[in-house]
NULO-335282 format. One line per 10 residues: number of its first residue (from 0); their letters; for each residue x, y, z of C-alpha. Coordinates in steps of 0.25 Angstrom, whole numbers, plus 2048, in hexadecimal, padded with zeros to 3 digits. Layout:
N
NUM	a	X/Y/Z  ...
// end
This chain:
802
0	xxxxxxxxxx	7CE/444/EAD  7CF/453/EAE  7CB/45C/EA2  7D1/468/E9E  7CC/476/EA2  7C2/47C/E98  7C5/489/E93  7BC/490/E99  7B6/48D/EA6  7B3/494/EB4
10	xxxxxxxxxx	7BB/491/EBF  7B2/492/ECA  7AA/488/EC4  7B0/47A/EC0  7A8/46F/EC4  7A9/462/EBD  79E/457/EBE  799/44B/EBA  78D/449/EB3  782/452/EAD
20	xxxxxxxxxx	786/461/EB1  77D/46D/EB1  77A/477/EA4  785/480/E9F  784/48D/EA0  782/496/E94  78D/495/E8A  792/488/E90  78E/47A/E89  788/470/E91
30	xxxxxxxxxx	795/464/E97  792/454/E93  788/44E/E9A  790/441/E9D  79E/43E/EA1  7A9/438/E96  7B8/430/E98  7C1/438/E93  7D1/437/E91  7DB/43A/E99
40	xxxxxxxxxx	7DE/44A/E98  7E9/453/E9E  7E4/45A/EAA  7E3/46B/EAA  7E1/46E/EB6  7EB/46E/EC2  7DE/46A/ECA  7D5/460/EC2  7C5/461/EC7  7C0/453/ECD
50	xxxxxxxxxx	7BC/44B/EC4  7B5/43C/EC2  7BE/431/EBC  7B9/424/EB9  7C6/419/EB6  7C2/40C/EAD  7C9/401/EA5  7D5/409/EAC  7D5/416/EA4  7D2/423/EAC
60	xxxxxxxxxx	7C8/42C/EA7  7C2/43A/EAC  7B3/43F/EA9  7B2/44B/EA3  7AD/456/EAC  7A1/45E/EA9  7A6/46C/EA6  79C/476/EB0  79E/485/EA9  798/493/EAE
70	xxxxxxxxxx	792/49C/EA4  79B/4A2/E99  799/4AF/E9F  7A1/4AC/EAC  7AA/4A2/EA5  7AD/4AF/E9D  7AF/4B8/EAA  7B7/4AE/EB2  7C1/4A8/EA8  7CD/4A5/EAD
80	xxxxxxxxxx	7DB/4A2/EA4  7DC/495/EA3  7E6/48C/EAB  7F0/484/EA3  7F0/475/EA4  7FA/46F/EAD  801/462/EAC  7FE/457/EB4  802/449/EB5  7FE/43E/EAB
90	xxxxxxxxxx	7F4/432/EAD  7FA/425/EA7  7F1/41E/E9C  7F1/40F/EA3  7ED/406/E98  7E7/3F6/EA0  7E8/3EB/E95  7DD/3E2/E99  7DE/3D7/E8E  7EA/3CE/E8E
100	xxxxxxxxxx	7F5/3CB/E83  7F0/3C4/E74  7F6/3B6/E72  7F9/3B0/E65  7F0/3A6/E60  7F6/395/E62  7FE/390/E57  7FC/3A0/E50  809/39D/E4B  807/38F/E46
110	xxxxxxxxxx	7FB/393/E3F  801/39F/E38  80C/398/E33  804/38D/E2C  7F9/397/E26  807/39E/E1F  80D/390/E1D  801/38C/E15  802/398/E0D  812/396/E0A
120	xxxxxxxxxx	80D/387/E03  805/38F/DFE  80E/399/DF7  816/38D/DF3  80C/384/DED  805/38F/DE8  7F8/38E/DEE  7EE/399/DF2  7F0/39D/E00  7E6/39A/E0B
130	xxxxxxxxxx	7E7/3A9/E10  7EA/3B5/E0C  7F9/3B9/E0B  7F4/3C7/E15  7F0/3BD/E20  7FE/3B6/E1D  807/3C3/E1C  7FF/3C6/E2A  803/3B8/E33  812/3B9/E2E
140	xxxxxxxxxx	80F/3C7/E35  80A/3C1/E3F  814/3B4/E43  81F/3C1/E41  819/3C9/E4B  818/3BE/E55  827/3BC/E54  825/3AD/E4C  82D/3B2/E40  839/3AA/E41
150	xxxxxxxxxx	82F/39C/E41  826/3A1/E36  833/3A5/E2E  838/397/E30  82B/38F/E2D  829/398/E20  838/394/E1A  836/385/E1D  827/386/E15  82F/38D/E0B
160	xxxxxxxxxx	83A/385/E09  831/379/E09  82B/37E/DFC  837/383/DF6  83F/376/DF8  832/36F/DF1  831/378/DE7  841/377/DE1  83F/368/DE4  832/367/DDA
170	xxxxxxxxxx	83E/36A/DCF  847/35F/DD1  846/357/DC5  83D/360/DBC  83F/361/DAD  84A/35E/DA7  84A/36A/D9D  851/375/DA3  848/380/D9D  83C/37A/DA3
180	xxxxxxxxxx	843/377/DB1  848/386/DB3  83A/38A/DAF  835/382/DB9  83F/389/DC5  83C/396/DBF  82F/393/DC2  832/38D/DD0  83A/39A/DD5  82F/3A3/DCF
190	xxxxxxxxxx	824/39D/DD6  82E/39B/DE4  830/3AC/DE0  823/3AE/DE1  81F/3A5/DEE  82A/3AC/DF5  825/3B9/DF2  818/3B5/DF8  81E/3B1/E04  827/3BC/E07
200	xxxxxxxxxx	81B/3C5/E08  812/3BE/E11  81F/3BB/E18  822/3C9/E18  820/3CE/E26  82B/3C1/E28  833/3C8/E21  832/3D7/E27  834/3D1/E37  83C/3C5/E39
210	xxxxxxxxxx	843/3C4/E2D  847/3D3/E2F  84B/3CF/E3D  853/3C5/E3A  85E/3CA/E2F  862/3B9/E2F  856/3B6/E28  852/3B8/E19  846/3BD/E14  83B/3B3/E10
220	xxxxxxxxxx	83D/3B6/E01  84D/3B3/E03  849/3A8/E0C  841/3A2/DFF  84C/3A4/DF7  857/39D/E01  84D/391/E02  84C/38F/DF1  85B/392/DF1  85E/387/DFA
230	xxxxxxxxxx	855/37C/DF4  859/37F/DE7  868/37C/DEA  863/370/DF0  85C/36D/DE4  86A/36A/DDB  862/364/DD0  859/370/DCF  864/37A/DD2  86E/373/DC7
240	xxxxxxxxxx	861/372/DBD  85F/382/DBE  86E/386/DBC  870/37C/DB0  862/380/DAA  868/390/DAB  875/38B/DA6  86F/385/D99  865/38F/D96  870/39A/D95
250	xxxxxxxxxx	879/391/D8E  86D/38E/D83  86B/39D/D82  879/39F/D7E  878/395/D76  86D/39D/D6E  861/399/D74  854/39F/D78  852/39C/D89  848/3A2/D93
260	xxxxxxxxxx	852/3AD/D9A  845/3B2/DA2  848/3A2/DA8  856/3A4/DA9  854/3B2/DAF  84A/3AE/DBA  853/3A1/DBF  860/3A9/DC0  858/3B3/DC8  854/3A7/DD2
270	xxxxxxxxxx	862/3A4/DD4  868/3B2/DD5  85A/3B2/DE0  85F/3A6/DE7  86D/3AC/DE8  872/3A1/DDF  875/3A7/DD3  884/3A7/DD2  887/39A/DDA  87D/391/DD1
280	xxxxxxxxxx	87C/399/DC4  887/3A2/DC2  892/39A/DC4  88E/38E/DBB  889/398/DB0  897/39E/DAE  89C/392/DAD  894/38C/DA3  895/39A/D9D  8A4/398/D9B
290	xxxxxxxxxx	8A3/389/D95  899/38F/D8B  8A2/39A/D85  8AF/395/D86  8A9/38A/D7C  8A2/393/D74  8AD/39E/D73  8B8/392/D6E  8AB/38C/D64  8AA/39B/D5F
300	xxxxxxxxxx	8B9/39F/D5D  8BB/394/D56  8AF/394/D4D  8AE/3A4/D4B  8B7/3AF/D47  8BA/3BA/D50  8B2/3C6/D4D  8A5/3BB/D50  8AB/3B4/D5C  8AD/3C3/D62
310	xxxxxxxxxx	89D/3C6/D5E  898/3B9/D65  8A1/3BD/D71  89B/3CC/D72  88E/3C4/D70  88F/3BA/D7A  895/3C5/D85  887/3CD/D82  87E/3C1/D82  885/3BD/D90
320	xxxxxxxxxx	882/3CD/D95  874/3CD/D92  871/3BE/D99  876/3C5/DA5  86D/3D0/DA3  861/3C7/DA2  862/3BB/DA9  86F/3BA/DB0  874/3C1/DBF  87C/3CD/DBA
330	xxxxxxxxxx	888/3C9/DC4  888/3BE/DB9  88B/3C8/DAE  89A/3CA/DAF  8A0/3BB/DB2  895/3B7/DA7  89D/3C1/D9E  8AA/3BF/DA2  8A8/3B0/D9F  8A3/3B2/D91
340	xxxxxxxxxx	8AF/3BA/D8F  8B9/3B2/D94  8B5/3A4/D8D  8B0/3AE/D7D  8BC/3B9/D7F  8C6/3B6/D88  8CB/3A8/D86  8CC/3AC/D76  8D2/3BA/D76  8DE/3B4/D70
350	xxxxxxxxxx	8D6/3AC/D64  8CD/3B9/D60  8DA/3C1/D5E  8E1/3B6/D57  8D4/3B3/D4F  8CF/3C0/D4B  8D5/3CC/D4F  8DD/3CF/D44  8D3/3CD/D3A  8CB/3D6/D41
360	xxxxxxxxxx	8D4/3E0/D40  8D8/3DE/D32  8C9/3E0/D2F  8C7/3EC/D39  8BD/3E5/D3F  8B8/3F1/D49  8AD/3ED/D4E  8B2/3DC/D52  8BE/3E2/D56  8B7/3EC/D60
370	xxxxxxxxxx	8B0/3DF/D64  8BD/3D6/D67  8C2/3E3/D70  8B6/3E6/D78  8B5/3D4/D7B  8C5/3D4/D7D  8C2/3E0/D87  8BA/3D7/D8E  8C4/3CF/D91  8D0/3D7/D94
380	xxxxxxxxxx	8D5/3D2/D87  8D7/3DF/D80  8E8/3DD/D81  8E7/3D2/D7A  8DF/3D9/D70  8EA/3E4/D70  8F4/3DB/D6C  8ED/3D5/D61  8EB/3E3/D5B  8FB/3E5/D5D
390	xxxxxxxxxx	8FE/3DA/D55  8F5/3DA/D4D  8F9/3E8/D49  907/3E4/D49  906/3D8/D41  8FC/3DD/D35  905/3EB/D32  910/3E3/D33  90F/3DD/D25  90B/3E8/D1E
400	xxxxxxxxxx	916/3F2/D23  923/3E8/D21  91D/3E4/D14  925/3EF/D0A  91B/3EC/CFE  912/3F2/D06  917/3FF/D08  90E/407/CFE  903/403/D08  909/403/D15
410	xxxxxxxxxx	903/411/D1A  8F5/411/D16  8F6/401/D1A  8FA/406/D27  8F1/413/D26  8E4/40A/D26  8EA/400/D32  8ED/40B/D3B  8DE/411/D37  8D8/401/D39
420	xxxxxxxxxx	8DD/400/D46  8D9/410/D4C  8CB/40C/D47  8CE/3FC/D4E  8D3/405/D5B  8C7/40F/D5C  8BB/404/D59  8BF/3F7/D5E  8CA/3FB/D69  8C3/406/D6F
430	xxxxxxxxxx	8CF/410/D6E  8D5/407/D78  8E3/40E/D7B  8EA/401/D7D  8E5/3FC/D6F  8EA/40A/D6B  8F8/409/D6E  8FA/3FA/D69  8F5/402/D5B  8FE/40B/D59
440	xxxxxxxxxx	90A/401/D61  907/3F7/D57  906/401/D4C  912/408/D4E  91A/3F7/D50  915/3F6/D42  917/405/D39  924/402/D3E  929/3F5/D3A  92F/3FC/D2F
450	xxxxxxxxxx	935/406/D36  936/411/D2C  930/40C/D1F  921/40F/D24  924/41E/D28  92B/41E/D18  91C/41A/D13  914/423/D1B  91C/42E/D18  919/42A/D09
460	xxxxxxxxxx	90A/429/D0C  909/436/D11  910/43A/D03  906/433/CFB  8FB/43A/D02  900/448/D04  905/447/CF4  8FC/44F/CE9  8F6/445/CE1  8F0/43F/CEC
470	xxxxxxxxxx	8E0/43E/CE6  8D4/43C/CEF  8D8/43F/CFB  8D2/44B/D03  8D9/454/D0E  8D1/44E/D18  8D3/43F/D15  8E6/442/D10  8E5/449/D1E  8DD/43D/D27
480	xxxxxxxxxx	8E9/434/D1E  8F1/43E/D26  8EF/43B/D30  8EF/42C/D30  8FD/42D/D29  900/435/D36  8FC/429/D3F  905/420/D39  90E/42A/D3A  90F/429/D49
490	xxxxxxxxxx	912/41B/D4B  91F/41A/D40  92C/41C/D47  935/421/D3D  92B/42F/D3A  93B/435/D36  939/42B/D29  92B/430/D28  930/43F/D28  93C/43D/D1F
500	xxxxxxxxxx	932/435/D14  927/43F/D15  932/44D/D14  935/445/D08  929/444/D02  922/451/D08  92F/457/CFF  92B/451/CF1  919/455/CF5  920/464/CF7
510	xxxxxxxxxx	92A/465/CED  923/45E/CE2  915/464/CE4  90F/457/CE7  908/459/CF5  8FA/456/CF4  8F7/464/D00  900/46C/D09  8F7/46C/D13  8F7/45D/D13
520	xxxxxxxxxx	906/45E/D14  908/468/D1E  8FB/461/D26  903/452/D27  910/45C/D2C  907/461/D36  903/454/D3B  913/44E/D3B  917/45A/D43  90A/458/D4D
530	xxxxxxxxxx	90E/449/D4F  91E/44C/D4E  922/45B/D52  927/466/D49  935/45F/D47  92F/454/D3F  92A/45D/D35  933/46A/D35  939/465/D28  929/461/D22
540	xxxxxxxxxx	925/470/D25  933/476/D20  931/470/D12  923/476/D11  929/485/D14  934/481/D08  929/480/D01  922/48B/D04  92E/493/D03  933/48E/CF6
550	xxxxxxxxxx	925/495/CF1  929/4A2/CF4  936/49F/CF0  931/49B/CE3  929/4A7/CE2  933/4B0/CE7  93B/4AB/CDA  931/4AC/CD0  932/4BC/CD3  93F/4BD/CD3
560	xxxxxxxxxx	948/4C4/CC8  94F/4B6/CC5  943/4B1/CC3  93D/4BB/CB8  94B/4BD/CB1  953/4B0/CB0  949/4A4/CB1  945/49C/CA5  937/49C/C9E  92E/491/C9D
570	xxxxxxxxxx	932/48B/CAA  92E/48C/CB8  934/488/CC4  931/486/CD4  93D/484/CDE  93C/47D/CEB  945/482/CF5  947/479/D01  94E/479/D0E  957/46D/D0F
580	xxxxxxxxxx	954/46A/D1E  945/469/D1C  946/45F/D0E  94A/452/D0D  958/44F/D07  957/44D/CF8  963/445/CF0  968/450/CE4  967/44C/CD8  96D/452/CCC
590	xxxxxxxxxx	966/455/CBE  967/45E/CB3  95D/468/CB3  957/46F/CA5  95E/47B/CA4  950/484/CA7  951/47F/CB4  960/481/CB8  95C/48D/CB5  951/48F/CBD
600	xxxxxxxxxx	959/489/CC8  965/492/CC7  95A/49F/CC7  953/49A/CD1  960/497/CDC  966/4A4/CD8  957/4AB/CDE  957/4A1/CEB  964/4A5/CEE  964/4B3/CEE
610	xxxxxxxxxx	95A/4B3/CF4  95E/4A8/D00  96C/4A8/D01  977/49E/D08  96D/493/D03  971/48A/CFA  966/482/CEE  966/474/CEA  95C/46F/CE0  956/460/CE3
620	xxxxxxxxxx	953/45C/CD4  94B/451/CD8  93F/459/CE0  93D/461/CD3  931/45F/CC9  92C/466/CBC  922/468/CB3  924/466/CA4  91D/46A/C98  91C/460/C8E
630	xxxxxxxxxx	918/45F/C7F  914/44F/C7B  910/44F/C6C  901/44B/C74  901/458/C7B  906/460/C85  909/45C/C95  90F/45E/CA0  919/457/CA8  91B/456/CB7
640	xxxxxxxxxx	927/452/CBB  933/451/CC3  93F/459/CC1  947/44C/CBC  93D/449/CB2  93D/458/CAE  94D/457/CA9  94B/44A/CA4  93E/44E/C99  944/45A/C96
650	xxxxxxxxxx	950/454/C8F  944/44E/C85  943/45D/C81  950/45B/C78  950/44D/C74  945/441/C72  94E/436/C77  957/434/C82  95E/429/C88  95F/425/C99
660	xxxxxxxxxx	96C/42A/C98  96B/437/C90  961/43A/C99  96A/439/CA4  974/440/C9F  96C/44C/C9B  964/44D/CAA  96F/447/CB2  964/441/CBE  968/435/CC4
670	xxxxxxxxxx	965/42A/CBF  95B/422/CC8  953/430/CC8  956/430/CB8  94F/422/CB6  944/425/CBF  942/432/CB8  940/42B/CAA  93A/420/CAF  92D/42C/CB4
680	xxxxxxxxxx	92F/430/CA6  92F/426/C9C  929/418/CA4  91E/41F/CAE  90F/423/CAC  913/42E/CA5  91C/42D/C99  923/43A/C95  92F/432/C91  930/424/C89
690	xxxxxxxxxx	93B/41A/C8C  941/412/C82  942/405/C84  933/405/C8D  936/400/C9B  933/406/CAB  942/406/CAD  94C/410/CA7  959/409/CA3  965/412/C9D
700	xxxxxxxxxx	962/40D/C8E  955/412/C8D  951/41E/C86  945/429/C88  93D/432/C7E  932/43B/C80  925/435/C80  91E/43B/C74  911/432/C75  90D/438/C84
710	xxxxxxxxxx	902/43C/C86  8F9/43F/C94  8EB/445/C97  8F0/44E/CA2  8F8/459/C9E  900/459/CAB  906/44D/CAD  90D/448/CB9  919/440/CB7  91D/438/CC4
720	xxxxxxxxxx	929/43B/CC9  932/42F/CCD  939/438/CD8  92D/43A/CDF  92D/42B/CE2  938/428/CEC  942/41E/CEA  949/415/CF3  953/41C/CF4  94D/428/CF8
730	xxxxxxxxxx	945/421/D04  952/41A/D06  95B/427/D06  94F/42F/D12  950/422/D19  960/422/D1C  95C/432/D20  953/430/D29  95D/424/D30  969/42F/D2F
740	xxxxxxxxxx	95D/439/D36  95A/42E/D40  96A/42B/D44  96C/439/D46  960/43B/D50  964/42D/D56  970/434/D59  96C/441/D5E  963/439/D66  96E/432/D6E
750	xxxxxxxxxx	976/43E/D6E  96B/446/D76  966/43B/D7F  974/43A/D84  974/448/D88  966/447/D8F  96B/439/D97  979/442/D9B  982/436/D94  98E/43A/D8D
760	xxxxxxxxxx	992/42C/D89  989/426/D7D  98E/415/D82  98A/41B/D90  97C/41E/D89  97A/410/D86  980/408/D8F  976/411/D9A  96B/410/D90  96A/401/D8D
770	xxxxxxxxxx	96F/3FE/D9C  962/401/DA1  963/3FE/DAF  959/408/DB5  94C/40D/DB0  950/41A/DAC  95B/414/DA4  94F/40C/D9D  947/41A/D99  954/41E/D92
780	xxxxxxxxxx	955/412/D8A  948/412/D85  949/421/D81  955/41D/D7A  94E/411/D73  943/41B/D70  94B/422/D68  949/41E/D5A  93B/41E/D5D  939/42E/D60
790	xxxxxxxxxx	942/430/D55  938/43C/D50  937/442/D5C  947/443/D61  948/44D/D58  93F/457/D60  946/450/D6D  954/452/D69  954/460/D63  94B/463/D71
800	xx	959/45D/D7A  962/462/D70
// end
């Protein structure tokens, strides 16, 4: 082979030799004394010297020439530039095999296959192994990579089925206890787990080249598991022994019983392994899971009441969750639950609301009630519950709002249920808006059933706590009873009975002094004029002006000239004036005044009308009320009292007795006012009069004198006025107005609603009313049928289109 050109070098001398070569000259090292193969280089030199080759076992090889140099001196003075190497044609490397092809050993196969059969029985049966599990991963390497993994696949499947099918065959006939017999399979699959194991990885080279060649064949720890699962369903006795063991071990544990659930955890893995789960366990489970509860829940609702039944259900739907979470597949979790539900909940829906709903509702059973509507959830019962709570709201008012005895206690009765069942709505129902509505739906059936009597008595209510006199009670706690007044409120139909009755009474708090706080008055107007409008309460917020114009009035009066010159001494006097439109309409009744207060009367007209001309005064006796001084032999006193009472104890200033009829006479009031008048005086708490013959009722024989023997701690007394209270005649005589109110806006009504449907003929009207025939037709008929119930409201409407 040819070397490269040295660096530097003389190019008139370039001898190449074999063998020893002279001494160097000075500054030139001495070359090797004895040649040396080398390998193949590229050649530099255009012209290669001659050189030796020697060519053996058929490789070529050239001696390395002996380098001859001149002194460095001439090296120095004839260096040339030194020529580039040029390419030149490749040799081929030629490589002779002279040793022929390795052959396998005979029977290599053979003999392989019964060292790692020997050691497969010996996995089974447990026994040490003759060799090492390294020399036994290596021949499955080896039988794979001389292409026989097909056979050794087969033969190792045969070996392990042969064990398998003796090892499930071994339990055939085995104890008869079930705990001791699935105690002995647990321990069969664990140990067949744990052979398999070993198997799989000294098969593991199996695995990695024909298996994954071959996308039809399972891997050896799935071809394991085929083998148990096909012996085992050959097995029936074994197989049936497993399932009924399961199946009875859960049933004892719902029965109370302490069981092994690491067992029961470790066989239901071995079928959910085995791919068995749902076709040998699931389905039998469920079944007798459904046997087991639909006797249990008909033994329970017949032996237990409801608030305990729904406990043991919520308990047994929890108990049922958490065997899922431990033991059971978690596919298993919602047909377990849904059984459960069906046989405890489901087929007794019916008999839990019959049974016990509406003592818990009675009993504001929050919490058991909450439980009954999460379980009914469960179910898609919860309209079923819905209607229970309708009825049952329906039906228990019902005998409280027709009874009349009742009456005194209807409002806060109905107060307390409508707070019973918001409280019911927000903790047990969820706020659910369904349950919502059948609430106030079946609320509104029942305030109604007496159409206008229950807006009478919360009209009355809210007298009695807006009244002075009314103890105990803070501003926070009359405005929250506000409130709640203003609830039931909303669900009466005739709210125009409600206005007329409370005009009525917020005219006797304002006249007579009596309301309790203004601010409490003028807050409960606020609150009717948010939920009604401004029309509902023009006339409330009118009277309070009157009142607060009478003041100045009053005032005004008190400065005048009349007043310092004409009036009489010792008495005082405050006027109400009061515009018709605004009060209710008062009944005149006559009476003979003292002459003091004609007097007063006539002075006080003559200053209103001077100063308001073209109005005209009536006086309303009946609002009027006084305060007497009184001398009793015991002491001094004073007397409050109604105007009527005031002209009838006056009279005692000039006489000591007086007959019915002389006192008639002399005041001329009317006599069923007359009779109550005395009745206050002379049969109440507080005496002033005595009646002669004693009795409660005043007759036209009895007689009166002054009670000389009265006596009282207070020195302000209060006598009760029997016109404060109102008769049935009264009730009876704001009723009729509110009918006549009614006709008259049923009537405008009709007269408008002809215009808005363009009909000149009223028989036209309802003949294409009731007709029908088309769905427009059917929106007007129900706006017509609405009517009387928006009753409030068409006044707005009306005087809106009018």
């Amino acid at each position: 082979m040819t070397h490269a050109k040295r660096p530097f070098s003389c190019s008139s001398t370039a001898a190449a030799a074999h063998g020893p070569s002279s001494a160097g000259v000075a500054g030139t090292p001495p070359s090797s004394s004895s040649s040396s193969l080398s390998p193949p280089m590229k050649k530099t030199k255009p012209q290669p010297p001659p050189s030796s080759s020697a060519e053996k076992n058929g490789l070529d090889a050239e001696a390395e020439p002996a380098a001859a140099a001149t002194t460095g001196v001439a090296a120095n003075l004839f260096r040339k530039k030194a020529t580039p190497p040029q390419p030149s044609a490749k040799k081929q490397l030629r490589i002779k095999i002279t040793k022929g092809q390795p052959k396998l050993p005979t029977n290599f196969e053979d003999d392989t296959w019964a060292k790692l059969k020997a050691a497969i029985s010996a996995i089974f049966l447990k026994q040490p192994l003759s060799c090492d599990t390294e020399k036994l991963y290596q021949a499955v390497g080896d039988l794979c990579l001389y292409k026989m993994g097909a056979n050794l696949y087969e033969r190792m499947q045969k070996e392990c089925e042969g064990h398998i099918s003796a090892k499930l065959s071994s339990l055939v006939g085995q104890s008869p206890d079930l705990v001791v017999f699935l105690s002995l399979v647990e321990k069969s699959w664990q140990d067949f787990c744990d052979q398999m194991l070993i198997i799989r990885s000294i098969a593991l080279l199996l695995d990695r080249t024909y298996v994954k060649h071959n996308p039809n064949t399972c891997s050896v720890w799935d071809m394991g598991l085929q083998l148990f699962r096909k012996h085992l369903s050959l097995s029936a006795e074994v197989e049936h022994k497993i399932v009924t063991g399961l199946l009875r071990l859960i049933e004892r544990e719902r029965l109370g019983d302490a069981v092994d659930r690491t067992l029961l955890s470790h066989l239901l893995k071995m079928f959910t392994a085995l791919g068995i789960y749902t076709e040998r366990f699931e389905k039998a489970f469920l079944e007798c899971t459904s046997e087991f509860y639909a006797t249990e829940g008909a033994k329970y609702m017949q032996q237990s009441d409801v608030p305990d039944y729904l406990r043991h259900v919520e308990s047994r739907l929890q108990e049922e969750h958490e065997r899922c979470i431990l033991y059971l597949e978690a596919n298993t979790r919602k047909p377990l639950i849904a059984t459960a539900e069906k046989q405890l909940l489901e087929r007794h829906t019916s008999a839990i609301l019959d049974k016990g709903f509406t003592m818990l509702m009675e009993a504001n059973r929050v919490t058991d009630l909450h439980r009954m509507y999460t379980l009914f959830q469960r179910v898609n019962a919860l309209e079923l519950l819905r209607q229970a709570l309708s009825s049952y709201i329906r039906g228990t008012g019902q005998s409280v709002i027709m009874d009349e005895e009742k009456d005194k206690d209807l409002v806060p009765y109905l107060l307390d249920f409508k707070a019973s069942l918001d409280m019911i709505w927000e903790e047990s129902f969820a706020k659910n808006e369904a349950f919502s509505n059948t609430i106030k739906d079946s609320f509104e059936h029942l305030i109604n059933l007496r159409q206008n009597r229950p807006a009478e008595l919360i009209a009355k209510f809210v007298d009695e706590k807006l009244r002075a006199g009314n103890k105990g009670t803070s501003e926070e706690e009359l405005e929250g009873t506000l409130d709640r007044v203003l609830v039931l409120f909303r669900f009466i139909q005739g709210k125009d009975v409600f206005e007329a009755f409370y005009k009525k009474d917020l005219a006797k708090r304002l006249l007579l002094g009596k309301s309790a706080s203004i601010d409490a008055e003028k807050s409960m107007i606020s609150k009717l004029k948010t939920e009604c409008g401004s029309q509902f309460t023009n006339k409330l917020e009118g009277m309070f002006k009157d009142i607060e114009l009478s003041k100045e009035i009053n005032d005004s009066f008190k400065q005048s000239s009349q007043a310092r010159t004409k009036l009489p001494t010792g008495i005082e006097m405050s006027v109400h004036v009061l515009t018709t439109g605004y009060w209710p309409t008062y009944p005149p009744m006559d009476v003979r005044l003292p002459h003091e207060l004609n007097v007063y009367q006539d002075i006080f007209k003559e200053f209103y009308l001077s100063k308001y001309s073209g109005r005209r005064l009536m006086w309303q006796n009946s609002l009027g009320h006084c305060v007497l001084k009184a001398e009793f032999p015991k002491g001094k006193k004073e007397l409050a009292v109604s105007l009527f009472q005031t002209v009838v104890l006056m009279l005692f200033n000039d006489a000591q007795k007086l007959s019915f009829q002389d006192i008639k006479d002399s005041t001329g009031i009317e006599d069923k006012e007359l009779r109550r008048t005395l009745q206050s005086l002379a049969c109440g708490k507080v005496r002033v009069l005595q009646k002669i013959p004693k009795g409660r009722d005043v007759d036209d024989e009895d007689s009166f004198v002054f009670n000389e023997e009265f006596s009282a701690p207070l020195y302000r007394i209060k006598v009760n006025a029997i016109q404060m209270k109102e008769t049935v005649e009264e009730n009876t005589s704001t009723t009729e107005r509110v009918f006549q109110d009614r006709q008259y806006q049923d009537a405008m009504f009709t007269e408008v609603t002809l215009v808005l449907f363009g009909i000149d003929n009223p028989e036209s009207w309802f003949l294409h009313a009731f007709r029908a025939p088309h769905q427009n037709d059917m929106d007007e008929l129900q706006f017509c049928r609405k009517r009387k119930e928006i009753r409030l409201s068409e006044k707005f409407t009306l005087s809106y289109f009018v």
